[in-house]
N, CA, C and O of each residue as an XYZ file, in Angstrom:
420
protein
N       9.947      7.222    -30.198
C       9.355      6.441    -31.271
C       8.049      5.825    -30.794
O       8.115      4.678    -30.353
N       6.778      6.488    -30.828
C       5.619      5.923    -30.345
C       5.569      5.454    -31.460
O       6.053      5.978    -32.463
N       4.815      4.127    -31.398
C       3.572      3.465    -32.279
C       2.661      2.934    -32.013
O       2.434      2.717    -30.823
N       1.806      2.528    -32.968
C       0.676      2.018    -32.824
C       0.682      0.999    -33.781
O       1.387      1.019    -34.790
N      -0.258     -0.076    -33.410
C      -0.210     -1.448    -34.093
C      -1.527     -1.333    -34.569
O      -2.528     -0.896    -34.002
N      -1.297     -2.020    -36.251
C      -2.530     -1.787    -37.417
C      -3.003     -3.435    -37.117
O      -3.497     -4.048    -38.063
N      -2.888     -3.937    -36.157
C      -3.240     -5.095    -36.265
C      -4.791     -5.220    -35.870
O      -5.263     -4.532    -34.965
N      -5.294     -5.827    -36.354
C      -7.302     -5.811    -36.318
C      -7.487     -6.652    -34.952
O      -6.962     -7.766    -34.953
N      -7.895     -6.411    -34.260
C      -8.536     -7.623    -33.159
C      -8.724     -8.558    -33.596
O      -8.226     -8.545    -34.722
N      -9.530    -10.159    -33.238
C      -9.979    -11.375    -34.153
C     -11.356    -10.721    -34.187
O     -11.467     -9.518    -33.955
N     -12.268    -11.388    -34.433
C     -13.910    -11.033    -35.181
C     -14.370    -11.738    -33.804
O     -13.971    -12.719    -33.178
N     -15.515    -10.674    -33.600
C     -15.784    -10.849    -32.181
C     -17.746    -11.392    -32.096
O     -18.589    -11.718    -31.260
N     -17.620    -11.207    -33.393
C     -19.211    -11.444    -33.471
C     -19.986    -12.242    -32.361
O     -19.596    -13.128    -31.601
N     -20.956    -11.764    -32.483
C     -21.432    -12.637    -31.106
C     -22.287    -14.035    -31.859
O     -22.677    -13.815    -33.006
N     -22.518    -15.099    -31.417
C     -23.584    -16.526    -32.050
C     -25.103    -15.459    -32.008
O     -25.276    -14.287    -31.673
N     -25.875    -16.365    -32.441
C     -27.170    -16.003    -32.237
C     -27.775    -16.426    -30.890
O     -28.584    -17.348    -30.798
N     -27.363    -15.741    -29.914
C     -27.664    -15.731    -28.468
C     -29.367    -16.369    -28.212
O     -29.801    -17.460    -27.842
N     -29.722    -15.650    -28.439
C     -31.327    -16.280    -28.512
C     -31.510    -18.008    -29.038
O     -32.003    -18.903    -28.351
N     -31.094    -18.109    -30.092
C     -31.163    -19.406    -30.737
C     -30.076    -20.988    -29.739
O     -30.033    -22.216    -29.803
N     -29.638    -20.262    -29.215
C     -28.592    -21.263    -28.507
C     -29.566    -21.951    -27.685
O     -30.576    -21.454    -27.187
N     -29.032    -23.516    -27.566
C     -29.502    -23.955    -26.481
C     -29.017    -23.809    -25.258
O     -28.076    -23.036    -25.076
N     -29.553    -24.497    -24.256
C     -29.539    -23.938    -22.719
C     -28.097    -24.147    -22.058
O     -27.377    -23.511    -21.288
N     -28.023    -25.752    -22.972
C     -26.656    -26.770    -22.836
C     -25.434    -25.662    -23.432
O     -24.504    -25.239    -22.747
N     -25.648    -25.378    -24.627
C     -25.140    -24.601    -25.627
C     -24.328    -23.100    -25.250
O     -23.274    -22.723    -25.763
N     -24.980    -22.514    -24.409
C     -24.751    -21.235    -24.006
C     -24.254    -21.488    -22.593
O     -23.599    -20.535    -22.171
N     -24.370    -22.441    -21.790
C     -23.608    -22.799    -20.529
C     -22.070    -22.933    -20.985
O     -21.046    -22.377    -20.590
N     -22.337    -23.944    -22.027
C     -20.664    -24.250    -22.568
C     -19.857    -23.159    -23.384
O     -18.692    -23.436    -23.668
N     -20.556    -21.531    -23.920
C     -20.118    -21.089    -24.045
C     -19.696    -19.844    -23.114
O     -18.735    -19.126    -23.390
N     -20.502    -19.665    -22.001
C     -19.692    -19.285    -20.859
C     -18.563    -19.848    -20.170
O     -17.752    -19.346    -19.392
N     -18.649    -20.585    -20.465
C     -17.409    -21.692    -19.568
C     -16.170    -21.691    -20.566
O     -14.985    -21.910    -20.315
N     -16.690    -21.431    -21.581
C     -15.584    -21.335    -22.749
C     -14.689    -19.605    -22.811
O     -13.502    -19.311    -22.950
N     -16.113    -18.656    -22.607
C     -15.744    -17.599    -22.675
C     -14.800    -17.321    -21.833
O     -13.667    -17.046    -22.228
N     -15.156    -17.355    -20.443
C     -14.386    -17.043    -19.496
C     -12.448    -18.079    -19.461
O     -11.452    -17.807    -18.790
N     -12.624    -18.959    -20.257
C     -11.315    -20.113    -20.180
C     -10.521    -19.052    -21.016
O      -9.338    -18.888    -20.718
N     -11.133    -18.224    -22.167
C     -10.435    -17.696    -23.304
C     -10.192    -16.295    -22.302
O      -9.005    -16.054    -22.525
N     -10.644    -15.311    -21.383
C     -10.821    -14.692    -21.042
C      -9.400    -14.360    -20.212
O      -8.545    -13.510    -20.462
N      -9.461    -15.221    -19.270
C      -8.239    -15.787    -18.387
C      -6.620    -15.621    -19.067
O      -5.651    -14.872    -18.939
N      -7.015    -16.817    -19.852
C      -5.717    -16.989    -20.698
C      -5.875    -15.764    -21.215
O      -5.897    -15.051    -20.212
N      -5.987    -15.136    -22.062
C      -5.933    -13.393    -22.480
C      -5.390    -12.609    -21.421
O      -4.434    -11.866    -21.644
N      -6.120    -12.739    -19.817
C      -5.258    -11.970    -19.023
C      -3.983    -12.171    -18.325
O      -3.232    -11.349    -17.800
N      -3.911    -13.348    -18.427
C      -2.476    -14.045    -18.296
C      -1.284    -13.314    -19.355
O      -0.278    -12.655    -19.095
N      -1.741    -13.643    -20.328
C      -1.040    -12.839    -21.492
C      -1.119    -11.416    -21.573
O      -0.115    -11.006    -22.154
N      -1.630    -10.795    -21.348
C      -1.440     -9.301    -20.804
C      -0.673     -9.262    -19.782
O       0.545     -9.301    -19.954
N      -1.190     -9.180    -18.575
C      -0.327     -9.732    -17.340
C       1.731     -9.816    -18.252
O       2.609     -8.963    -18.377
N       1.667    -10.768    -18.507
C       3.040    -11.649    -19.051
C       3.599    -10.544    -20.230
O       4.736    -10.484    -20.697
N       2.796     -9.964    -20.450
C       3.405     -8.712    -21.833
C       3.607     -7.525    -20.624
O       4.796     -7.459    -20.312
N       2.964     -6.809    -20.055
C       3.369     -6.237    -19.189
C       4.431     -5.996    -18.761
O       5.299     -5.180    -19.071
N       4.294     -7.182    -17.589
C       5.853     -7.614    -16.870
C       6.793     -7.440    -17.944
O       7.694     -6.636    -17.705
N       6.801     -8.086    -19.246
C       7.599     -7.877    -19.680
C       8.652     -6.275    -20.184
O       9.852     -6.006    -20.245
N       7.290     -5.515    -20.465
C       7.333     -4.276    -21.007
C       7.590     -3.721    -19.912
O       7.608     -2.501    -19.749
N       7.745     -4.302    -19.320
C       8.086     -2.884    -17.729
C      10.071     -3.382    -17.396
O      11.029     -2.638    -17.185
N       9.976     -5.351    -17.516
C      11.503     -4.989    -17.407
C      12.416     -5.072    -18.241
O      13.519     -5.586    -18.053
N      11.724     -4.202    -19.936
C      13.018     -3.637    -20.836
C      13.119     -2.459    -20.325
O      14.176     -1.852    -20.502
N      12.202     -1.934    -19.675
C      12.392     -0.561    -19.562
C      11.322     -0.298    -21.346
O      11.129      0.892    -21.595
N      11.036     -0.790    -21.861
C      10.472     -0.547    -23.353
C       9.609      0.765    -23.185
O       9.304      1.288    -24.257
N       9.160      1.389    -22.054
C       8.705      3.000    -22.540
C       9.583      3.991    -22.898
O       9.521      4.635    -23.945
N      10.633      4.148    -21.783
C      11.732      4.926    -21.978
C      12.080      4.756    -23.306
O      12.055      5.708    -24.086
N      12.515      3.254    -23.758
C      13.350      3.205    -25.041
C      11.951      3.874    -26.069
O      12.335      4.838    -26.732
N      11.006      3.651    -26.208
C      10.109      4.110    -26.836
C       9.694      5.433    -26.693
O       8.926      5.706    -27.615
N       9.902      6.555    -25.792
C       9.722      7.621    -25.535
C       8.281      8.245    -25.181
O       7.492      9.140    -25.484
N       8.548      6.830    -24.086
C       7.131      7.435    -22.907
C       7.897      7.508    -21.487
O       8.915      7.018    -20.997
N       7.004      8.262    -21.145
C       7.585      8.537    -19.312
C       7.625      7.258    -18.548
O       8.704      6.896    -18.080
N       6.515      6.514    -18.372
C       6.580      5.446    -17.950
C       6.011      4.558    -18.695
O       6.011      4.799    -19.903
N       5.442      3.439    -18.276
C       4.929      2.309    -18.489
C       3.446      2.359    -18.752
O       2.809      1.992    -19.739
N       3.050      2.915    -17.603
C       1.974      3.736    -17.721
C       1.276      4.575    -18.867
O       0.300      4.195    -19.514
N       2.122      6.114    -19.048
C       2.009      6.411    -19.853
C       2.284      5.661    -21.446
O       1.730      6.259    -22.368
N       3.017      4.525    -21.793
C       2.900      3.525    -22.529
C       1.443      3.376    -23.181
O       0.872      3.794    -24.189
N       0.956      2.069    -21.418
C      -0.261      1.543    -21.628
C      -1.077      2.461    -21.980
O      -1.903      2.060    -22.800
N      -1.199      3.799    -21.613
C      -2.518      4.921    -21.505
C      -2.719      5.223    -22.799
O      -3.835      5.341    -23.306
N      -1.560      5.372    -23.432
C      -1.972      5.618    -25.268
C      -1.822      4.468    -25.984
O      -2.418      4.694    -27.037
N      -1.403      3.442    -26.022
C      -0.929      2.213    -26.739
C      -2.139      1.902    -26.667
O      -2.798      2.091    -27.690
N      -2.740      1.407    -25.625
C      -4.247      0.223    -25.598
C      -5.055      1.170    -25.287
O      -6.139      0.651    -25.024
N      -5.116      2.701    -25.137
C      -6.439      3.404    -25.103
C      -7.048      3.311    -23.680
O      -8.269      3.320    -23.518
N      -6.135      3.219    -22.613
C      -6.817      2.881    -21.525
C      -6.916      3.895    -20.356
O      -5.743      4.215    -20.167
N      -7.629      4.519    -19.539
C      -7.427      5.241    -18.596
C      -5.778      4.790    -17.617
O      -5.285      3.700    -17.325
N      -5.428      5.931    -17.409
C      -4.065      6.026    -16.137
C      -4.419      4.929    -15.066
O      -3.560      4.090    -14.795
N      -5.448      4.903    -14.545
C      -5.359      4.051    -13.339
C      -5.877      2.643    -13.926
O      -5.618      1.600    -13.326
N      -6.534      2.653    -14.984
C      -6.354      1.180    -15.497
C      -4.959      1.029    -15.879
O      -5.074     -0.193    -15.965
N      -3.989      1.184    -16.121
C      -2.846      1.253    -16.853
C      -2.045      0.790    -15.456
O      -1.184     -0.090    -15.486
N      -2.408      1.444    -14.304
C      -0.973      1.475    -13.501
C      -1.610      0.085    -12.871
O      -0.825     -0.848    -12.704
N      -3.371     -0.137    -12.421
C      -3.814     -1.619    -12.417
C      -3.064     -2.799    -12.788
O      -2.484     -3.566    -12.019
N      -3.136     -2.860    -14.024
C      -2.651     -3.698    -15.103
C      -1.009     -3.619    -14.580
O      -0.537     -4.726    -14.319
N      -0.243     -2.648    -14.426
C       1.150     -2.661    -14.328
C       0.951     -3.957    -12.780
O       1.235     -5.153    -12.849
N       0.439     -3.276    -11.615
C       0.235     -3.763    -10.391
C       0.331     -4.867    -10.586
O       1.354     -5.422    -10.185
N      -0.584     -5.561    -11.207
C      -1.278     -6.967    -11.398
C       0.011     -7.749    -11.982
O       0.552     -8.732    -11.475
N       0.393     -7.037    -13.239
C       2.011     -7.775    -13.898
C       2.827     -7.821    -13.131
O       3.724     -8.495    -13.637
N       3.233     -7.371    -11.723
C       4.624     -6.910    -10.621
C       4.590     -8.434    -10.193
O       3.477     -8.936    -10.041
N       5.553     -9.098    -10.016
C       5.796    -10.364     -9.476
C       5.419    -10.070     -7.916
O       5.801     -9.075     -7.300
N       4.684    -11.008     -7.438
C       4.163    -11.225     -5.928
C       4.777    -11.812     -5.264
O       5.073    -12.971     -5.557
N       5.247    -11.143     -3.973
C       6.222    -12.186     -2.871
C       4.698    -12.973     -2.201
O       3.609    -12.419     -2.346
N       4.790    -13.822     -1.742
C       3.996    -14.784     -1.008
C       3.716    -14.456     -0.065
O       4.703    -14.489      0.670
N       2.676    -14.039      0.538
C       1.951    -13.135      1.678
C       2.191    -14.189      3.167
O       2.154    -15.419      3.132
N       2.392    -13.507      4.188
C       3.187    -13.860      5.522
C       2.052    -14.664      5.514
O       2.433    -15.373      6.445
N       0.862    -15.180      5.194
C      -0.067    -15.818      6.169
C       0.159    -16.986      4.987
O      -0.145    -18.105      5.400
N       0.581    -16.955      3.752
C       1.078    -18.587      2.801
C       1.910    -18.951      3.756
O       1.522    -19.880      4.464
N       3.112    -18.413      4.021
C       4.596    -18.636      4.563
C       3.885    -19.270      5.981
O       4.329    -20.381      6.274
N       3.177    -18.899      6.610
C       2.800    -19.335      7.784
C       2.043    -20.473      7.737
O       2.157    -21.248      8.687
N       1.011    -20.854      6.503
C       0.581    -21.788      6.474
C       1.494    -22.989      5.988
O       1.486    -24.133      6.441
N       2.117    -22.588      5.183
C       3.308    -23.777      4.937
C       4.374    -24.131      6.023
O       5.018    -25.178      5.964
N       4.553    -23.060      7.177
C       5.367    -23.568      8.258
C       4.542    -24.596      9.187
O       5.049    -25.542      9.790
N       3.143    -24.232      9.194
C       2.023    -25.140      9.856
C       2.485    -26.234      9.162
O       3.383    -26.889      9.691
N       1.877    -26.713      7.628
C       1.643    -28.094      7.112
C       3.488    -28.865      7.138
O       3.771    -30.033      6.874
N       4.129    -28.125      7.405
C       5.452    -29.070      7.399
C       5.398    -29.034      8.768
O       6.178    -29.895      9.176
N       4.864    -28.464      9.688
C       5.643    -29.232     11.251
C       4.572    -30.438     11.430
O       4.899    -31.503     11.953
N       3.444    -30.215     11.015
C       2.728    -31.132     10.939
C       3.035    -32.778     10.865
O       2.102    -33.577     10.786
């Protein structure tokens, strides 16, 4: 059961870039990138998720991968990226080591 979602993006229009002030267009970088983040967080978090229903299989893709590659239109190695990035992270030996430092401390 592949599908595809008729849902529209939001309206992406851009301001009148030129016309912005200096103040104006600082705060909308700072804005852009805040909205940017949170978006990849939420990808990220849909991911993970979609990887532990198993939701390709039940949907009748090979993997997850193949999922992402036709669902969001994205190249294979962006797809398995994106999977990477969603995989929960064990805490790299040199955190663990720095936290054995600040507690003997």
């Amino acid at each position: 059961m592949k599908t595809h979602s008729t849902a529209l993006a939001p309206d992406t229009r851009t301001p009148g870039w030129p016309d912005l002030a200096d103040v104006d267009l600082l705060r909308a970088l700072v804005e852009t990138e805040r909205r940017r983040r949170r978006l990849d967080a939420a990808m990220r978090a849909a991911v993970a998720e979609a990887e532990r229903r198993g939701l390709a299989a039940d949907t009748g893709y090979r993997d997850t991968a193949d999922l992402l590659t036709d669902l969001l239109r994205i190249s294979a190695p962006e797809a398995r990226r994106r999977i990477e990035c969603a995989a929960p992270q064990a805490p790299s030996r040199s955190r663990k080591m720095w936290r054995a430092l600040a507690v003997a401390s």
